[in-house]
N, C-alpha and C positions, 0 to 999 in steps of 0.2 A: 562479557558484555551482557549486562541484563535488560531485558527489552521486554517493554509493557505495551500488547496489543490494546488498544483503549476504543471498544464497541459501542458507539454511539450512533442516535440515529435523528441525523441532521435533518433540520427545520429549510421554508423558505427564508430564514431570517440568517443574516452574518453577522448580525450581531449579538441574537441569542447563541449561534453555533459558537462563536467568539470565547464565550461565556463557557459553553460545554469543554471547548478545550483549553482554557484557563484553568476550570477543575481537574480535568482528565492529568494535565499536566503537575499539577499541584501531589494530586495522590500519585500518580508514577513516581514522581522523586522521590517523596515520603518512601516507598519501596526501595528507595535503591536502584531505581530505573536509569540505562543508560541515553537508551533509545526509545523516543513514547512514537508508537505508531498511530495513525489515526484512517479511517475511514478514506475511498475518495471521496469528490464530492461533501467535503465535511463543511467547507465554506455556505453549501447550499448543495441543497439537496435535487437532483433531479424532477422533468414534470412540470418543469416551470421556462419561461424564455431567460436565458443564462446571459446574454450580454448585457443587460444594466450591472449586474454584479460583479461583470468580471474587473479584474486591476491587474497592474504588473508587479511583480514583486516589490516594490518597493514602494507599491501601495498603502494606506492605511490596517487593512486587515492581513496584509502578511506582515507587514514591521509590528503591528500588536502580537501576533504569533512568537516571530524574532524575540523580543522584548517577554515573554512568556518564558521559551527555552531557557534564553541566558540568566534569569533571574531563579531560575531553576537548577541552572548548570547543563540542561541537560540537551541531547536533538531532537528535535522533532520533524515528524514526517506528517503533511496533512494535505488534504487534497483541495485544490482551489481553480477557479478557471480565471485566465491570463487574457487580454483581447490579441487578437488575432486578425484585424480585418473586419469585414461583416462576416466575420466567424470569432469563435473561441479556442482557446487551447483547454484540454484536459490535461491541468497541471498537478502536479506532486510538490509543493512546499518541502524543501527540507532545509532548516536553520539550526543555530543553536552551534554556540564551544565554535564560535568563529568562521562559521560556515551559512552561506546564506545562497542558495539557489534551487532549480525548479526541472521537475525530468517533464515533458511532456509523452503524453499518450501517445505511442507509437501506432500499436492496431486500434481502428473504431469500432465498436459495437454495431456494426450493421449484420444483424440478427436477430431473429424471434419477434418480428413487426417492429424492431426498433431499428432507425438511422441517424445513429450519432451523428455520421460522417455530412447531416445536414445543414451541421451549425457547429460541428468540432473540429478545426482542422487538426493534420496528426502530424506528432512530432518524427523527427529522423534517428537523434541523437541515444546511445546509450547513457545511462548516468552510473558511476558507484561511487559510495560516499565513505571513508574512512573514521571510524568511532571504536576509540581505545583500543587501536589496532587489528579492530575487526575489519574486512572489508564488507562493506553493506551494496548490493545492488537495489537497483529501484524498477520495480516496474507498478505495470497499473491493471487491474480487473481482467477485459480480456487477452491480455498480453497473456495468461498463464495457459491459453491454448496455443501457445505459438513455440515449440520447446528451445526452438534454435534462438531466441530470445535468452533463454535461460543458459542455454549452454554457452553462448557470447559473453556472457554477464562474468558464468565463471570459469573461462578460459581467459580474463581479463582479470583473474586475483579473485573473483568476490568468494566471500566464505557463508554468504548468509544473502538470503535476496527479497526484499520484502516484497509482498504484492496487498497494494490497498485498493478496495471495491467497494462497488455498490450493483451488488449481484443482484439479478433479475430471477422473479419469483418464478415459481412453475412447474409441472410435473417433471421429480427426477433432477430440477437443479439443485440444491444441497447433496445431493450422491455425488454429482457433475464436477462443483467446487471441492468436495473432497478429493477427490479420485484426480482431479487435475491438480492439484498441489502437490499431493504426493509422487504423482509421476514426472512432476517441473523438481522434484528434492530427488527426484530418481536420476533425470536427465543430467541434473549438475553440481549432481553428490556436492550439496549445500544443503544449510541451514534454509527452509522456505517459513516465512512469519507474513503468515494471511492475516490480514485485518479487513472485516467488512462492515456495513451498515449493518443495526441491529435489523429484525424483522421490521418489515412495515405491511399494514393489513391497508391502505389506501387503494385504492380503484386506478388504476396505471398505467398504460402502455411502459412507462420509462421504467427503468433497474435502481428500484427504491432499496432493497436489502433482503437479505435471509437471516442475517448472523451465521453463525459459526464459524466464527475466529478459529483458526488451527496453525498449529509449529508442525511441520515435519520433519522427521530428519533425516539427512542427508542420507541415509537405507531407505528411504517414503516409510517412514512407521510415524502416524499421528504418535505425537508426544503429549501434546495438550489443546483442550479444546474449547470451544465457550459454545452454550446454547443459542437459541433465538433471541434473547433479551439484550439489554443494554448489560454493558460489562466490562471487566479488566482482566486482561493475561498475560502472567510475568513467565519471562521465561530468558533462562542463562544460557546464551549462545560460547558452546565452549570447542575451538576452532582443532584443538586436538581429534576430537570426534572426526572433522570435516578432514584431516590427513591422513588418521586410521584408513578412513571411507576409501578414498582415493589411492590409497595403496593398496587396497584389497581387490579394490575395483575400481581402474583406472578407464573410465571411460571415454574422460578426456583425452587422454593422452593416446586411447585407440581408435579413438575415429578416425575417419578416411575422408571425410566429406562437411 
């Protein structure tokens, strides 16, 4: 399964972001891509008051996503917010080859001066999503400090677990997001496919981006990785690797707890 991290770094507009990932999705197929990952928050970017934007999946700007993939062939994964009440949900778009639904953010980012949990409500549900026999888990930003998240994901099949962000600037965060991804590809000898916002130099309290898109693999050794900038990373999730991993080192299968 080849999967194209696609590093973009979303506007207040849904309709320019629209736009970003029409292209994004255009060059991943042109690749070979199986699976286009995208950004959270790709719908609209943090920093701003999220409930006039938000919709439910079968909204306008998730049925244009939908309507992207398929004419693509391809899934996509993008991040959008869903209403919720006088709240929002921190949602995960994944459509595309027949498939059309939404993971919500389970942990909220109430961290480093910022309170999601003021206007996002958090999801319950695990998601994983099946793409040409890979099994794909879905998580979101700071779900990647949460290992038991990870290890659930793949103790329930998954071979690969994406996590899409919009990581929060700061002394030490880009070491932070590296070091936690490869320890979540450690906890659940999987495939982990980080995709973040590209960097943003904007004035913030909110988690606008860093970039560095990274793959681990399922030993935590970075495979591939993207800078600060806007960008594309392709990369063959080959599930062989992820049984090798797990026979050598079956972590799964030895925990206690």
């Amino acid at each position: 399964m080849r999967t194209a991290l696609c590093q973009i770094s979303s506007t207040t507009d849904p309709a320019e972001n629209l736009e970003r990932v029409r292209a994004g999705v255009r060059a991943a197929a042109g690749a070979g891509a199986d699976l286009v990952v995208f950004p959270e928050a790709t719908q609209c970017r943090f920093g701003v008051p999220l409930g006039p934007v938000a919709e439910p999946l079968d909204g306008p700007w998730a049925t244009a996503v939908a309507e992207a993939a398929d004419a693509a062939g391809v899934v996509v994964v993008a991040g959008m917010f869903t209403p919720a009440g006088d709240r929002v949900r921190n949602t995960l778009l994944v459509t595309g080859r027949g498939q059309h639904r939404g993971y919500d953010k389970i942990h909220l980012f109430d961290a480093f001066g910022f309170e999601e949990s003021r206007t996002v409500a958090p999801g319950t549900e695990l998601v994983s999503v099946e793409v040409d026999g890979v099994v794909v888990g879905i998580t979101t930003c700071y779900d990647v400090r949460f290992p038991e998240l990870y290890r659930a994901l793949a103790a329930g099949g998954a071979h690969a677990i994406v996590v899409a962000a919009s990581w929060g600037s700061g002394p030490g965060k880009v070491e932070q997001w590296e070091l936690l991804v490869r320890a979540r590809a450690l906890d659940s000898t999987a495939w982990v496919l980080a995709c973040g916002q590209a960097f943003s130099d904007l004035e913030s309290k909110a988690p606008l981006g860093v970039g560095h898109s990274v793959v681990a693999s399922p030993t935590g050794a970075v495979v591939a990785a993207l800078g600060p900038e806007p960008d594309m990373l392709l990369w063959d999730v080959d599930t062989d690797v992820v049984a090798r991993t797990r026979e050598a080192l079956p972590v799964l299968a030895n925990r206690r707890l």
